[in-house]
C-alpha positions, 0 to 999 in steps of 0.5 A, a space after each residue: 129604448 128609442 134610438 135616434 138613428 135613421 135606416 136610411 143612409 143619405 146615400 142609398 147603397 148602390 150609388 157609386 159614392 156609397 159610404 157603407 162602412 161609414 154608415 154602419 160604423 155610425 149607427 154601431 157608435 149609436 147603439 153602443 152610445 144607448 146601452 154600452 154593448 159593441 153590436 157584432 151582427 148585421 141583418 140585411 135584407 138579401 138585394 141589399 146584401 146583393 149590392 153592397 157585395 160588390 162595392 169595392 169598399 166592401 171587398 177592400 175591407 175583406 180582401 185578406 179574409 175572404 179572398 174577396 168574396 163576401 158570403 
């Protein structure tokens, strides 16, 4: 299965502008698009996840269901 999405968002993820949840929302429609399957699991290398943790879109989108603390 070759999927026809790149790694690389066209705004790194720890510029001010990020669009993670944009940029995961797209390549989860890709995947479902190629094989019907919902993905409900993400791996990140651990200085990505470093960064992302503290965009104040993340914490927005889990602001009621980790009193704003990503783990």
């Amino acid at each position: 299965l070759t999927i026809p999405y790149t790694s690389t968002p066209a705004i790194k993820w720890d510029a001010a502008n990020a669009t993670v949840i944009k940029d995961v929302d797209a390549a989860k429609e890709v995947v479902y698009n190629n094989c019907g399957l919902e993905p409900n699991l993400l791996v990140l290398p651990r200085a990505v996840f470093t960064k992302i943790k503290r965009l104040a879109e993340f914490i927005e989108l889990i602001k009621y269901t980790q009193k704003g603390v990503a783990t």
